[in-house]
N, C-alpha and C positions, 0 to 999 in steps of 0.2 A: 294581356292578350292570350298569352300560352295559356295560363287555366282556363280561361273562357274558349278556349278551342277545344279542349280537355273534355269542361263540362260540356260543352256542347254533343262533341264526338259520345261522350257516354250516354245523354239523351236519347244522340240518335240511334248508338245502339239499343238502347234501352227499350226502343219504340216510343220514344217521349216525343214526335215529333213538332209537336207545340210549343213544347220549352226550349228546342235547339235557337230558335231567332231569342230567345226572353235571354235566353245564354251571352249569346253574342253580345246582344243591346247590354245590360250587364258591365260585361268586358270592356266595349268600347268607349261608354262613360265613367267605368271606375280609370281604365287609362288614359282620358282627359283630364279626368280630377285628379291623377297623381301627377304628369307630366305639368299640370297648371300650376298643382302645391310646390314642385321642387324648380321650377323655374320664377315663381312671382311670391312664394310666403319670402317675404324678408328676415335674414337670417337662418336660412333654415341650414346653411353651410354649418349653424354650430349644432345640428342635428346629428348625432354618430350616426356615419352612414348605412349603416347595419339596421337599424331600426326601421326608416320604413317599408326596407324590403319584407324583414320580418314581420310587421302590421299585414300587409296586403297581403301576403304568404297565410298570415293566422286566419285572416277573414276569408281568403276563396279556399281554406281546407273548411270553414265550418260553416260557408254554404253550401259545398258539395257536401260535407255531411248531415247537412238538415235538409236537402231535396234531393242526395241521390243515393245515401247510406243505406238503407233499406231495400234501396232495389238494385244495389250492387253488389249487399251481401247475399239477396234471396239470390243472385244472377249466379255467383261463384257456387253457393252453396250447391245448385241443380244444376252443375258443371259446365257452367255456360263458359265461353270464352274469354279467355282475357291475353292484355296484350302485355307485353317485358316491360321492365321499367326504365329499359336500355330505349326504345321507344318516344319515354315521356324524356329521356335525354336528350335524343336527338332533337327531338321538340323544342324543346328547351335552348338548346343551341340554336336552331335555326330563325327563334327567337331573339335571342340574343346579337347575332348579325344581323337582323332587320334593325333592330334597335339600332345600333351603333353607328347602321348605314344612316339611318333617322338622325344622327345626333352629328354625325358629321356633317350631311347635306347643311343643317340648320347651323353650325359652326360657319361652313364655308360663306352661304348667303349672306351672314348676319355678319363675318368680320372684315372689313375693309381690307384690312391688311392683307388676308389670304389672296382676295382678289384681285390683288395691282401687282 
């Protein structure tokens, strides 16, 4: 979901404003089909956990750079703006506690135990 708010956010500065919803839409079914693959493929526990962050990580860098490479190098080049990468951290992070808050809630509901 954080690249997909990413690419979005670059759209929209970009002036792509057609592509920011294609963005999202995107996003929010690649993180149903991962959230679906690590909680229903069986066995995927013997998956090193490192792998499919790095898949997902490989494929939304080389969508952004097959639809926005080009017009984020023309963007920098003609000294357009650009934001810190301190920024794409915070992002990141605020990501990441959404997530967890996600994983909790669904812990809590889902285990009897917690709840008695």
């Amino acid at each position: 979901m954080v690249a997909g708010y990413l690419a979005a956010e670059n759209f929209k500065h970009l002036g792509q404003q057609d592509k920011v919803k294609t963005a999202w839409t995107i996003a929010i079914i690649a993180s149903i089909i991962i959230f679906g693959a690590v909680f229903l493929v069986p066995d995927i526990d013997k998956v090193p956990r490192y792998i499919i962050p790095l898949i997902y990580t490989g494929i939304a860098q080389f969508l952004v750079q097959k639809y926005q490479g080009v017009a984020i190098k023309a963007h920098i080049e003609s000294g357009g703006q650009t934001y810190s990468v301190w920024r794409s951290v915070w992002i990141g992070l605020v990501g990441l506690v959404i997530l967890l808050a996600i994983i909790f809630a669904i812990v809590l509901l889902t285990n009897k135990d917690a709840l008695q």
